[in-house]
C-alpha positions in Angstrom: -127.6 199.9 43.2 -124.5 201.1 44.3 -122.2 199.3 47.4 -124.1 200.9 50.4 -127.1 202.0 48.4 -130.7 200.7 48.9 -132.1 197.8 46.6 -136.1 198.3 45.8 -137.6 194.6 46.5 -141.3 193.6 45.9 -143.4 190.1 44.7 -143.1 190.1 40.5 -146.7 191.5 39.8 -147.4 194.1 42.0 -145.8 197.6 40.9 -148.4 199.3 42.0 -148.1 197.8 46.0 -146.6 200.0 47.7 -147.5 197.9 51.0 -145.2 194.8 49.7 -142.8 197.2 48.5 -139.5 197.1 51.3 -135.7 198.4 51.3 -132.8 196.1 52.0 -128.7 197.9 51.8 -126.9 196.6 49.3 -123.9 195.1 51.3 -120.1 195.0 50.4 -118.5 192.4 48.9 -116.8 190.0 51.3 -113.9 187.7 50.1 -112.6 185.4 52.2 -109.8 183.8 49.3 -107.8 186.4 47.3 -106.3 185.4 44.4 -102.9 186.8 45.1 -101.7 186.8 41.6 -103.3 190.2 40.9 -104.0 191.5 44.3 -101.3 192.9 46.2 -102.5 192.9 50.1 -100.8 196.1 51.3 -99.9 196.2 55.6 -99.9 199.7 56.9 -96.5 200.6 56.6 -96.4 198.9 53.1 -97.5 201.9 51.2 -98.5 205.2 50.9 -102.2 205.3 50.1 -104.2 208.9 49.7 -107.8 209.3 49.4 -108.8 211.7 46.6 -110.9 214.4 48.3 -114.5 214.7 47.4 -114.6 211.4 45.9 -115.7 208.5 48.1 -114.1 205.1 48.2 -111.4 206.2 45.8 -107.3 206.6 46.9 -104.2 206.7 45.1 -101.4 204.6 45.6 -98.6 207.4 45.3 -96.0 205.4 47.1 -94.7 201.8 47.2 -92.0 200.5 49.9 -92.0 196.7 49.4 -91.7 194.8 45.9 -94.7 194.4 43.8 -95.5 190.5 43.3 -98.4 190.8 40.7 -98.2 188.3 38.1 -98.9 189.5 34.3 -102.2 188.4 34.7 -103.0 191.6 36.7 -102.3 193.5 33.3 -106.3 192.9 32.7 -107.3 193.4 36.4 -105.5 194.1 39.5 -106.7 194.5 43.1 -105.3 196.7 45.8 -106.2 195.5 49.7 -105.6 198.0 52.2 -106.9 198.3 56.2 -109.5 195.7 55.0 -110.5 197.4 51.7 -110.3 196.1 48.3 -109.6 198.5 45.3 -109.5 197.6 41.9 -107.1 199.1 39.3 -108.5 202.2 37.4 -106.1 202.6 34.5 -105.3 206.1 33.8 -103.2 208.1 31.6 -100.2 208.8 33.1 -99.2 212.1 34.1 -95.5 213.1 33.1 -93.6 216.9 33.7 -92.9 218.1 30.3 -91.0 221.4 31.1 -88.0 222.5 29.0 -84.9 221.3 30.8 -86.8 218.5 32.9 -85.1 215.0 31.8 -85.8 212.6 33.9 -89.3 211.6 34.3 -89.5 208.8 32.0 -92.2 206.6 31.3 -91.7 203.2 32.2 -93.5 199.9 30.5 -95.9 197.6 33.0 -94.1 195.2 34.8 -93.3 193.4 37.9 -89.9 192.9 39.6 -90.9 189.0 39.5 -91.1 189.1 36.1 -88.7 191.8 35.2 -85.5 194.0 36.8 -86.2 197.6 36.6 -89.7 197.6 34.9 -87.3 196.4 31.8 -85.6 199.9 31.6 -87.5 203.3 30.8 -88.5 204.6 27.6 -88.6 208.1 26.4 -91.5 209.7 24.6 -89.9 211.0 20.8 -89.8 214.5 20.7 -89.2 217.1 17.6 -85.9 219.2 17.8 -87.2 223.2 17.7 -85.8 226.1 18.5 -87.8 226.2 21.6 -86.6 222.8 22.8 -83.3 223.0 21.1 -81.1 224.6 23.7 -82.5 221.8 26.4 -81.7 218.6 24.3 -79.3 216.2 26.3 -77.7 212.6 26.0 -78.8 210.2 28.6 -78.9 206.8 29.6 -82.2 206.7 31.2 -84.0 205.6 27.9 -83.3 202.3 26.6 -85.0 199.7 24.2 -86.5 196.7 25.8 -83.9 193.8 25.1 -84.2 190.1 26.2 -80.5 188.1 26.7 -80.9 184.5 25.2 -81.0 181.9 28.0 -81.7 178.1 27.7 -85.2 177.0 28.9 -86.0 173.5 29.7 -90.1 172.9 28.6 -91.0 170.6 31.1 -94.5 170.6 33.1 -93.1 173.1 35.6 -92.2 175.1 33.0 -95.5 174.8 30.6 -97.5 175.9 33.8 -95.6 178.7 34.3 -96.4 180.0 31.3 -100.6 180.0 32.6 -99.1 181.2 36.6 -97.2 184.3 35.1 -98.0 185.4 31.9 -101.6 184.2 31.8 -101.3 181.7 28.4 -102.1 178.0 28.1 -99.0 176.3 26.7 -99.4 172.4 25.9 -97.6 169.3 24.6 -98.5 167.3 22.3 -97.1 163.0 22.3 -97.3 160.1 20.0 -98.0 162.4 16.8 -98.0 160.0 13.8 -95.6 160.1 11.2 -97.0 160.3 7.6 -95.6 161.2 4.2 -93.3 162.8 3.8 -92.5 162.9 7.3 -92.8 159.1 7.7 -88.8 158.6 6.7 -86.1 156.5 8.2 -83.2 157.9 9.9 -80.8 156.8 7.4 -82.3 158.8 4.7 -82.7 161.9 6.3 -79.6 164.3 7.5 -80.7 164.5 11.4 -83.1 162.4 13.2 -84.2 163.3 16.6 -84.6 160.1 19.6 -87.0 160.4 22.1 -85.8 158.5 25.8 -88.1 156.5 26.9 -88.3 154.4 30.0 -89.3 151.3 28.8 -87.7 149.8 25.5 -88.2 146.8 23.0 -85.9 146.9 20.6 -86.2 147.1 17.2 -85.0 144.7 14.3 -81.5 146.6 13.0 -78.4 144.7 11.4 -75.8 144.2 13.5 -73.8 146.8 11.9 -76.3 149.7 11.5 -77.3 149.1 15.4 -73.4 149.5 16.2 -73.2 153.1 13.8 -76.6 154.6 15.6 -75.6 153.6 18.7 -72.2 155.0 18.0 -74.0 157.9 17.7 -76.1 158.5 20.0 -73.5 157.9 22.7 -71.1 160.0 20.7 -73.7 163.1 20.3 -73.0 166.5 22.0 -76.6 166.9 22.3 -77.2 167.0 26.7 -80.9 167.5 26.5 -82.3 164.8 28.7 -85.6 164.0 27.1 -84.3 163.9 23.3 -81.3 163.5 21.7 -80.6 165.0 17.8 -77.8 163.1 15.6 -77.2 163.3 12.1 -75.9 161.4 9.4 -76.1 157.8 10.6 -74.0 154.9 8.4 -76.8 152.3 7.2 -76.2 149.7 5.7 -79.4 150.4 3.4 -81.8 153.9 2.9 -84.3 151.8 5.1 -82.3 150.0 7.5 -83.6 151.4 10.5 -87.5 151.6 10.9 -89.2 154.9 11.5 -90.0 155.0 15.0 -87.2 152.4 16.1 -86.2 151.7 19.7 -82.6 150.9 20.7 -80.3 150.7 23.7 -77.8 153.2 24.1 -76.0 154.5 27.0 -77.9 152.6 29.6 -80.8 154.4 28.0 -83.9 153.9 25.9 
């Protein structure tokens, strides 16, 4: 039944009792805890919110005047409360003007001012130069590609569980994978070797001059990630000189 509508209730067995047979209303549903990830909670003066006429329990959000905070997650369902209602998203086709010489109603891509400035730009439908739509044909600068600028990202646990809080994905990590052939190779065979930081060290068994070129190099390197540190070529006194999966002291450091 329907919210609001009446549920038929009687003992398994007796259809045919119309005596045991009673009505009960169907109540709303009642949350206490929203998850506010995909449900934007709306004051009075937040929006502009129009019922559609003849068509219970249904409105239309026409207007927005504060910013949307939905996370990606909402892209699969999003909630609307509003004067102690709760609407869920019904996703629709939308409606765009497409009269010769209108220009700038755009569609714009799903998104979320959290996530991304200006709904990441507008795109415009592709349209067929005729001699109907030929004399209306403008530039403009109201249509532009998704891009993405490169920016540095440091993957630590904040950052993995953004990737489930936002976007919706499980991201993990993976330590201590083992090292087998042809993988399993020292540092002074191979062109770069990569030096994990640990906090507590026991050094490993290196000659005295091999242990002064790595950690030589490891102090030397540009590299300012603070969790690993890449080098290359290391000067060994032998192709095996320093074992795989070696600890050392270098910079204060592990």
């Amino acid at each position: 039944a329907k919210v609001g509508g009446a549920i038929t209730m009687r003992p398994a067995g007796m259809d045919g009792m119309d005596s045991c047979t009673f009505f009960v209303s169907n109540p709303r549903i009642r949350l206490h805890v929203f998850d506010y990830g995909i449900t934007h909670d709306f004051g009075t003066t937040d929006a502009l919110i129009t019922p559609v006429a003849d068509v219970p329990d249904v409105v239309v959000l026409e207007e927005r005047y504060v910013p949307c905070k939905l996370t990606a997650a909402a892209r699969n369902d999003a909630f609307l409360r509003y004067d102690s209602s709760i609407y869920r998203h019904d996703a629709r086709v939308r409606l765009l003007e497409n009269s010769l010489g209108v220009h700038d109603d755009v569609s714009s891509p799903w998104a979320t001012e959290e996530l991304h400035d200006d709904g990441l730009g507008a795109s415009c439908p592709v349209v067929s130069k005729t001699f109907l739509n030929a004399p209306y044909c403008v530039r403009t600068t109201l249509c532009r590609p998704i891009t993405y600028e490169p920016t540095l990202l440091t993957l630590d646990e904040k950052a993995l569980r953004q990737f489930y809080e936002v976007g919706g994905r499980l991201a993990y990590y993976v330590t201590n994978l083992k090292l087998d052939p042809p993988y399993a190779m020292s540092p002074c065979a191979s062109d770069t070797s990569r030096w994990l930081r640990k906090t507590e060290c026991s050094e490993s068994s290196i000659d005295m001059t091999t242990k002064a070129n790595l950690v030589s190099a490891l102090e030397g390197t540009a590299d300012a990630n603070p969790y690993v540190r890449d080098i290359g070529d290391i000067d060994c006194m032998s192709a095996t000189a320093i074992p795989v999966g070696a600890q050392v002291e270098a910079d204060g450091m592990c």
